[in-house]
N, C-alpha and C positions, 0 to 999 in steps of 0.2 A: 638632436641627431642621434640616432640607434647607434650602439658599437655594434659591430658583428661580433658572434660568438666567436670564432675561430681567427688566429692571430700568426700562429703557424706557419711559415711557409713547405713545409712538408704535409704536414696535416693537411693544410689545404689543397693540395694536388692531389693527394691521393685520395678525396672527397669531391673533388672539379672531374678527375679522370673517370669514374663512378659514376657518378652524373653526367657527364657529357658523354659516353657513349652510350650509359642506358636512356638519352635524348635521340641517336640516333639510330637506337633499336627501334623505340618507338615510332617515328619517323619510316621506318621501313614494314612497321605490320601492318600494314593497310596495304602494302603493293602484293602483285600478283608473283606467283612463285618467278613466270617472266622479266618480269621488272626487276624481281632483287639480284637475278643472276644474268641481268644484261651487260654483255663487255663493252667495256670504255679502255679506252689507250690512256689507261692514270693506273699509279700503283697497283695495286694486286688484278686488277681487271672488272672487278664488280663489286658489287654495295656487298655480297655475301662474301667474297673471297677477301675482301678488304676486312671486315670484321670477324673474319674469321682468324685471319692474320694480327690483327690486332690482341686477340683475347688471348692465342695462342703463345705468342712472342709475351704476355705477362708470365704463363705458368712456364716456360720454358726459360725464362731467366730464373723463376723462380726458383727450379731444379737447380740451376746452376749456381745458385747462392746459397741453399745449401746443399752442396759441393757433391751433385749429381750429375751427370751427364743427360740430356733430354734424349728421348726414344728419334725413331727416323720420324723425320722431317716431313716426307711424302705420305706417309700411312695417318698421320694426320690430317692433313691438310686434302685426300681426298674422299674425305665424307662431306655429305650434302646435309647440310645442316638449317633446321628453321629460326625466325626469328626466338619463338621460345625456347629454343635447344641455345641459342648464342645468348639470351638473357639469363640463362640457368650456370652456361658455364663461366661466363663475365661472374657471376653472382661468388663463382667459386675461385674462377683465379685470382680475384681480390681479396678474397678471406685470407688467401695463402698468400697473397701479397703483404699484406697486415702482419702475419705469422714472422715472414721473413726480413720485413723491415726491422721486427721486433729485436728478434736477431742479429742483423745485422749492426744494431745499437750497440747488443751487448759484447758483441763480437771487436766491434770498434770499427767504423765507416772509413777509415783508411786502411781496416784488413783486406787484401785481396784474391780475388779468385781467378782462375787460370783455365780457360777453355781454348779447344784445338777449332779451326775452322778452315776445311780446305786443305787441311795439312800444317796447319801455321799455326803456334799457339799463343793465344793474348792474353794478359795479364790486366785485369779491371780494379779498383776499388769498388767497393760494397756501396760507397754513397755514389762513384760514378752510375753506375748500375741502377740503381734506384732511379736517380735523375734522368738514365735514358729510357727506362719505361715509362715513367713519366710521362717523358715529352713526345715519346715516340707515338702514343694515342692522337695526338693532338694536330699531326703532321697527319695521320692518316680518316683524321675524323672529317680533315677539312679537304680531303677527296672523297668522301663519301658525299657531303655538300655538294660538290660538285657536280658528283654523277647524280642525287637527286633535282639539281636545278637542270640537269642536260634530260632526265627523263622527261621533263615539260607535264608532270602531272598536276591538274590544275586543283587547287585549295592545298596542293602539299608541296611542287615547287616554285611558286611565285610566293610563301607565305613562309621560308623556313625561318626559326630560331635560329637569336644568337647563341652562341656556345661558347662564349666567353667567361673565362676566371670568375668576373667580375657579375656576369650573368649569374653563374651558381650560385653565389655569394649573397646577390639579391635577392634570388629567390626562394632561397632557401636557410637564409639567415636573419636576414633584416625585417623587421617588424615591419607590419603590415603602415602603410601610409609615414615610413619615412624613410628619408633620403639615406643611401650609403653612404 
């Protein structure tokens, strides 16, 4: 039986979250500009607004760990953006995700940071942080699922990938013809 390369359970997220949404980039560049910005009543409203939300909420924690404040919230989020405009900047808020975990190592994962919201200000650890961009991909990737199975497009939603931990891991660690 193969070992997997990776053993990590940080490492491994932050290579599963990479992976799994540039799965469901791909997944969306064959729809028509229609398709990816059809509203559904699930999280941000569309396949684009949904990942658009997702890559944004990386770099904008990112700002906030180290110890910036993120720009307004709206002037982001209303540009119309394509599949390779969202795989360009996935490509980059991860880099700085990378950058900032780095830091937050050496910084020490029980250091914490302190952002205002609504008027109210919360106080995070640097490993909380990490763990809820993390997971926060994962929670939105599988409403994107969703709304690709409700568009009924045929060969892309009767036929989707898993996008599972364990998916990435398979297919992109374990040698060819053995078991995980």
């Amino acid at each position: 039986m193969a070992r997997p390369v990776s053993s990590d359970p940080l490492s491994i997220l932050v290579a599963y979250d990479l992976w799994a949404t540039r799965r469901i980039l791909v997944l969306c560049s064959g729809l028509s500009r229609e398709q990816f910005h059809q509203r559904f009543e699930i999280g941000p409203g569309s396949l684009h607004d949904t990942l658009v939300h997702v890559i944004l909420c990386i770099s904008r924690w990112c700002e906030r760990l180290a110890g910036r404040t993120p720009g307004p919230w709206a002037l982001e989020k209303a540009t119309e953006r394509t599949v390779a405009d969202l795989g360009g900047m996935l490509e980059s808020a991860h880099e700085r995700l990378g950058t900032e975990i780095g830091r937050a190592f050496s910084l020490g994962l029980s250091s914490t940071i302190t952002m205002t919201y609504a008027g109210k200000a919360f106080t995070f650890t640097r490993g909380a942080v990490i763990t809820h961009v993390l997971n926060h991909g994962t929670h939105h990737r599988a409403q994107c699922l969703n709304m690709l199975r409700r568009l009924a497009v045929t060969g892309l939603s009767d036929a989707l990938p898993d996008i599972d931990v364990v998916d990435w891991q398979s297919e992109t660690e374990c040698l060819a013809g053995m078991t995980p």
